[in-house]
KEKE-3310 file (N, C-alpha, C; in steps of 0.2 Angstrom, whole numbers, plus 5000, padded with zeros to 4 digits):
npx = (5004:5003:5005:5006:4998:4987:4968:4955:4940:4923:4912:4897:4892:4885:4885:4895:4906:4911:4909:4917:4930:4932:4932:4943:4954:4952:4958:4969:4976:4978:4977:4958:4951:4934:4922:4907:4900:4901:4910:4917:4926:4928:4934:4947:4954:4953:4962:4976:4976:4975:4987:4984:4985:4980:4965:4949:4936:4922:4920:4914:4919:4932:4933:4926:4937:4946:4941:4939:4938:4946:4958:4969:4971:4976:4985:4990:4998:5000:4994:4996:4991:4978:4963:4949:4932:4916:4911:4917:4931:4935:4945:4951:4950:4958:4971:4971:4972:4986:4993:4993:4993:5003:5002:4996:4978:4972:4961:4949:4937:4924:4911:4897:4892:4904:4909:4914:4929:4936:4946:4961:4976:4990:4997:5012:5013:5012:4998:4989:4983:4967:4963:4955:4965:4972:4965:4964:4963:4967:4963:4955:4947:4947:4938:4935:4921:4912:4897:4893:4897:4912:4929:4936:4951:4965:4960:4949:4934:4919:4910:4911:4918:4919:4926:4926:4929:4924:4913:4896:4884:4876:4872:4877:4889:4890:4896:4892)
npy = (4994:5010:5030:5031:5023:5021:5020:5015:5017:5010:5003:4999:5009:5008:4996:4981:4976:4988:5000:4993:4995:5008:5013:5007:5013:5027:5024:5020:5029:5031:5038:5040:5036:5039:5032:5037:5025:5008:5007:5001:5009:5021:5018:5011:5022:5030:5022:5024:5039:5044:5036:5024:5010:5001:4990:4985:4972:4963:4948:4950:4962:4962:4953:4962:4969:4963:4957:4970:4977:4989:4988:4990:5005:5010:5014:5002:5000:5005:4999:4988:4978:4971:4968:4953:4948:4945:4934:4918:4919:4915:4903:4903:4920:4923:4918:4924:4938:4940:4935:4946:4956:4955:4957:4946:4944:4947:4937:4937:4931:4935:4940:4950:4950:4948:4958:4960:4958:4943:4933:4933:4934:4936:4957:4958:4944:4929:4927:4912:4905:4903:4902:4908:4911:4917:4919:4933:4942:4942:4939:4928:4912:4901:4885:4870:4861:4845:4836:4831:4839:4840:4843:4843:4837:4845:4851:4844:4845:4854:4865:4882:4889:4901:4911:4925:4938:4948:4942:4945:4945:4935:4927:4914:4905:4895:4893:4886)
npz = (5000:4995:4992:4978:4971:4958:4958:4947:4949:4947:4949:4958:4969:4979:4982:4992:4985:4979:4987:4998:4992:4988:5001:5007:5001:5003:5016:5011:5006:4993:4974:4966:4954:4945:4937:4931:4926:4919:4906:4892:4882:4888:4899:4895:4892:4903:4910:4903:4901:4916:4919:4930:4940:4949:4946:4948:4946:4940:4931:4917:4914:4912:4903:4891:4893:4886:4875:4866:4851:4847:4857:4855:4854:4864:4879:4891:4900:4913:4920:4932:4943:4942:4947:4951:4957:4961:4954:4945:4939:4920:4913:4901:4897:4910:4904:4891:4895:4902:4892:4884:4889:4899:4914:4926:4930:4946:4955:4968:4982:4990:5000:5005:5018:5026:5025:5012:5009:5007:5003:4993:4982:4989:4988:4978:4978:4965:4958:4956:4941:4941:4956:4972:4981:4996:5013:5019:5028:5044:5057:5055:5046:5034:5028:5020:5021:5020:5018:5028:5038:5041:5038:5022:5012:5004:4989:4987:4984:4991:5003:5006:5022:5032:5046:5057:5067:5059:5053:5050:5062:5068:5055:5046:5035:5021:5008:4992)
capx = (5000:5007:5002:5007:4992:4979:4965:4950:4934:4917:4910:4893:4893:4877:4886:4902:4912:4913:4910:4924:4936:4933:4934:4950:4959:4952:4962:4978:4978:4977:4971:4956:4946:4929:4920:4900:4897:4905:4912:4925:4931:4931:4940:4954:4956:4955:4969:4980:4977:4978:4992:4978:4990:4975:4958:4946:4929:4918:4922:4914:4923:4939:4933:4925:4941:4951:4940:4940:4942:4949:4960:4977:4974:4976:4993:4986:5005:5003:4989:5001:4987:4970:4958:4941:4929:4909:4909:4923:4934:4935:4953:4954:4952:4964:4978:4971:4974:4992:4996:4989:4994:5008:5002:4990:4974:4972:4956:4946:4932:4921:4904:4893:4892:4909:4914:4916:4935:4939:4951:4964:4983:4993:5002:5021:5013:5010:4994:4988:4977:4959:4962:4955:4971:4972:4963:4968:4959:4972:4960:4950:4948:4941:4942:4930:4918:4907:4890:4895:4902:4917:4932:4939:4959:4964:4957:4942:4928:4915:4906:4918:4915:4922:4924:4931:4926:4920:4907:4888:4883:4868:4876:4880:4893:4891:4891:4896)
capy = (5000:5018:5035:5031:5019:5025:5016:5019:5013:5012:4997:5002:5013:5006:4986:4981:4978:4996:5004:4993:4997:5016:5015:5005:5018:5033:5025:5019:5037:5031:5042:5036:5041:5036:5034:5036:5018:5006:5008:4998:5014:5026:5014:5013:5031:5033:5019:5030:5045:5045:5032:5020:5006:4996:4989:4977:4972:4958:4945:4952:4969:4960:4949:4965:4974:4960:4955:4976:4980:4997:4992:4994:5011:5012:5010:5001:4998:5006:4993:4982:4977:4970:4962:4952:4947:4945:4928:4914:4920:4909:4899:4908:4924:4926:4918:4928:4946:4940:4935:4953:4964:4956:4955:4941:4948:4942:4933:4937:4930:4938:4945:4957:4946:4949:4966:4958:4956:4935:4931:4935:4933:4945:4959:4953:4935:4931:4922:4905:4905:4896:4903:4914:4916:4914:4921:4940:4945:4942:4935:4926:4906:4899:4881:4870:4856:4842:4838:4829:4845:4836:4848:4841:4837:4852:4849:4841:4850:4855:4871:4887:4892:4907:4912:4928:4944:4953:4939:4949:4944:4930:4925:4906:4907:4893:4894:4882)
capz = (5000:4993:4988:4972:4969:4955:4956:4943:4952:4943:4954:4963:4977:4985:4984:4996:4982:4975:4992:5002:4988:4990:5008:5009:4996:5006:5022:5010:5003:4984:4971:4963:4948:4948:4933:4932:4924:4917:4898:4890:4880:4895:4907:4893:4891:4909:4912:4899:4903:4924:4923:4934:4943:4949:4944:4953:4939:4938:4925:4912:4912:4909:4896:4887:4890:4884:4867:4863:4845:4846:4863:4854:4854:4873:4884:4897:4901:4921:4925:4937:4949:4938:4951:4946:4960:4961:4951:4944:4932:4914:4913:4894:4902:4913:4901:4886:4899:4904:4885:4876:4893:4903:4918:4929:4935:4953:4959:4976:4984:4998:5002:5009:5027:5027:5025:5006:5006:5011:5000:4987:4982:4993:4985:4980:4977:4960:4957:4952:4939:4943:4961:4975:4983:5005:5019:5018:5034:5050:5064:5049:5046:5030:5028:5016:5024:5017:5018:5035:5042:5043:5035:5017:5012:5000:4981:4986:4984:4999:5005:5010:5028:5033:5053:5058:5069:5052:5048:5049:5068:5064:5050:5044:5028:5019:5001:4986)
cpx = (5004:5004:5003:5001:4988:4975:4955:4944:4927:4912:4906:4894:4891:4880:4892:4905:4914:4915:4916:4928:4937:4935:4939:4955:4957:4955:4970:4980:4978:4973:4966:4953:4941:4926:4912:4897:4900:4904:4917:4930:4935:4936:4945:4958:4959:4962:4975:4983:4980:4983:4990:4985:4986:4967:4954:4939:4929:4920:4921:4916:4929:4937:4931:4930:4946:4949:4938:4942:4944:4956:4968:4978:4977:4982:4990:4992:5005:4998:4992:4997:4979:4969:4952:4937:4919:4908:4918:4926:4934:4943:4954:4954:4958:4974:4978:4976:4981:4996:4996:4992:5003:5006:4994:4985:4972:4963:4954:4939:4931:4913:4901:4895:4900:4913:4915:4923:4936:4945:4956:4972:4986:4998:5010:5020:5011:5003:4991:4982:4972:4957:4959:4960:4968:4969:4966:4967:4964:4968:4955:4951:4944:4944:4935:4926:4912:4901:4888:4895:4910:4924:4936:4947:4957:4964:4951:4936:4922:4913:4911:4914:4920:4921:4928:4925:4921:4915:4900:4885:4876:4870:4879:4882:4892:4889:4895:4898)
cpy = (5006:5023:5035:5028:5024:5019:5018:5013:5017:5006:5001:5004:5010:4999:4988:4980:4984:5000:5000:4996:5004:5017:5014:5010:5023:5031:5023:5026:5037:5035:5039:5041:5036:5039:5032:5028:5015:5006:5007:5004:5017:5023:5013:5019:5032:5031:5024:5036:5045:5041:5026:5014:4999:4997:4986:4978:4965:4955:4947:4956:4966:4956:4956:4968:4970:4958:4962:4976:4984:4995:4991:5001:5014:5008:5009:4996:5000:5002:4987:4979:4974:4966:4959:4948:4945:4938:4924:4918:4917:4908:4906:4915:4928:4924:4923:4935:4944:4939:4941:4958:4962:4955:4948:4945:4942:4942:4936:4933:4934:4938:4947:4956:4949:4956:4964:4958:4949:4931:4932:4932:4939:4947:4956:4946:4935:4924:4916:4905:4900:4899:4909:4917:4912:4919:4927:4943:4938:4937:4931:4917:4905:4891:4878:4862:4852:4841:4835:4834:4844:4840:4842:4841:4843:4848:4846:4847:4852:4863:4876:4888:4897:4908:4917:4934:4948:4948:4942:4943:4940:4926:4917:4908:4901:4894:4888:4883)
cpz = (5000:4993:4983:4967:4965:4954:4953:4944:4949:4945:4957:4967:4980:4986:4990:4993:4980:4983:4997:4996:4988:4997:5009:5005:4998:5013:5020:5007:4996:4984:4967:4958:4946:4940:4935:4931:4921:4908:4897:4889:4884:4899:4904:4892:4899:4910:4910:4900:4910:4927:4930:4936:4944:4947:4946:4948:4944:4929:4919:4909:4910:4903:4891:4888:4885:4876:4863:4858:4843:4854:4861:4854:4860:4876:4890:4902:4911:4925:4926:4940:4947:4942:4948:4954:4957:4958:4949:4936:4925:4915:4908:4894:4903:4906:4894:4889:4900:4895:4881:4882:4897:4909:4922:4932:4941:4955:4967:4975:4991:4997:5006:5016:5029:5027:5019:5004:5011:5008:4994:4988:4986:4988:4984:4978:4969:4960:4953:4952:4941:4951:4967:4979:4992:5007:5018:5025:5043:5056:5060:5049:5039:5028:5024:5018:5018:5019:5024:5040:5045:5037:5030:5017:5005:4994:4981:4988:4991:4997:5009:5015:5031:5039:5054:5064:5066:5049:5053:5056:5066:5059:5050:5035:5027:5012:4996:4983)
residu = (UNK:UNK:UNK:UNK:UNK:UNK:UNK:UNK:UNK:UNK:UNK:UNK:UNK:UNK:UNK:UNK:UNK:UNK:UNK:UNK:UNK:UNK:UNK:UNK:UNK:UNK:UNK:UNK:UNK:UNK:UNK:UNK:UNK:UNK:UNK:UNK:UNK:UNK:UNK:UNK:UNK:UNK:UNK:UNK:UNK:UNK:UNK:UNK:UNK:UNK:UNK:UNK:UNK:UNK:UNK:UNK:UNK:UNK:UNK:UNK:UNK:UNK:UNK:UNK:UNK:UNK:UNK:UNK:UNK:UNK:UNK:UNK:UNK:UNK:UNK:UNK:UNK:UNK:UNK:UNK:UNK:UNK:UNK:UNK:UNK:UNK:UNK:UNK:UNK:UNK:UNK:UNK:UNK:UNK:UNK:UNK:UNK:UNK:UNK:UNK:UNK:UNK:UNK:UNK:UNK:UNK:UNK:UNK:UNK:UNK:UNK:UNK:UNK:UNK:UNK:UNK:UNK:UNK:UNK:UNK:UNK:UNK:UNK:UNK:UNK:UNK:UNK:UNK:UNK:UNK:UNK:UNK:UNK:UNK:UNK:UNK:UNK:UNK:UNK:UNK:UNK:UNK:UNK:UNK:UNK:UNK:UNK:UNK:UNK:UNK:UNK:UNK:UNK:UNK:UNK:UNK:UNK:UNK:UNK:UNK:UNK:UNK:UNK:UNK:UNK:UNK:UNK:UNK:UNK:UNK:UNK:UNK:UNK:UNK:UNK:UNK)
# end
């Protein structure tokens, strides 16, 4: 976390992804630029022009930035930091954006109950495609159980359970 960060946010206000990502950039000091709604054009222009560092979309934003016919016209050479959350990423995708830009866009999971951030690759780490990355939240657990309630070995499939201070008081996190 810098003041050098520009991050160009057009993610809902009213959700917890748009509005945590503004909050967390008004207590790390990044400048952000905030576009009214989402347009492939604008948000290459913007990259461009304000030198934009990070980005955090839903998958479809990436896939519309990536299959663009016009997006050689755009140096979108200072976006080091592309995030994608709300839904799974596609494989082709991510390997398309790292092949046409250079760099990995990095995966999260979270929601709303949560304060919406529960998962990602930590900055510095390089991310492995298909993944949400590790627990990012410090007093946080999330581990993945079967239909037993009996906690899975890693790669087998199950229900993510999430436990932490920041889970929504009332709240049972299971999701598939």
């Amino acid at each position: 976390v810098n003041r050098q960060r520009v991050i160009l946010l057009y993610l809902p206000l009213c959700h917890s992804y748009g509005i945590g990502l503004m909050m967390l950039e008004f207590v790390a000091g990044a400048s952000m630029v905030l576009l009214k709604a989402w347009n492939v054009e604008e948000a290459m222009k913007a990259i461009e022009k304000y030198k934009v560092t990070e980005m955090d979309g839903v998958p479809a934003m990436w896939t519309m930035m990536l299959n663009f016919p016009d997006a050689d016209k755009y140096d979108l050479s200072s976006l080091k930091y592309p995030s994608c959350g709300g839904a799974p990423m596609p494989l082709e995708v991510l390997k398309g954006w790292k092949e046409k830009y250079g760099t990995t866009i990095n995966e999260g999971w979270g929601m709303t109950e949560l304060g919406a951030f529960g998962a990602t690759t930590p900055f510095g780490e390089t991310p492995k495609l298909g993944s949400v990355g590790k627990c990012m939240q410090k007093a946080c657990t999330i581990k993945i159980f079967d239909d037993n309630d009996q906690e899975v070995s890693q790669g087998e499939r199950g229900e993510i359970v999430f436990k932490g201070p920041v889970v929504m008081k009332g709240c049972l996190l299971y999701t598939s």
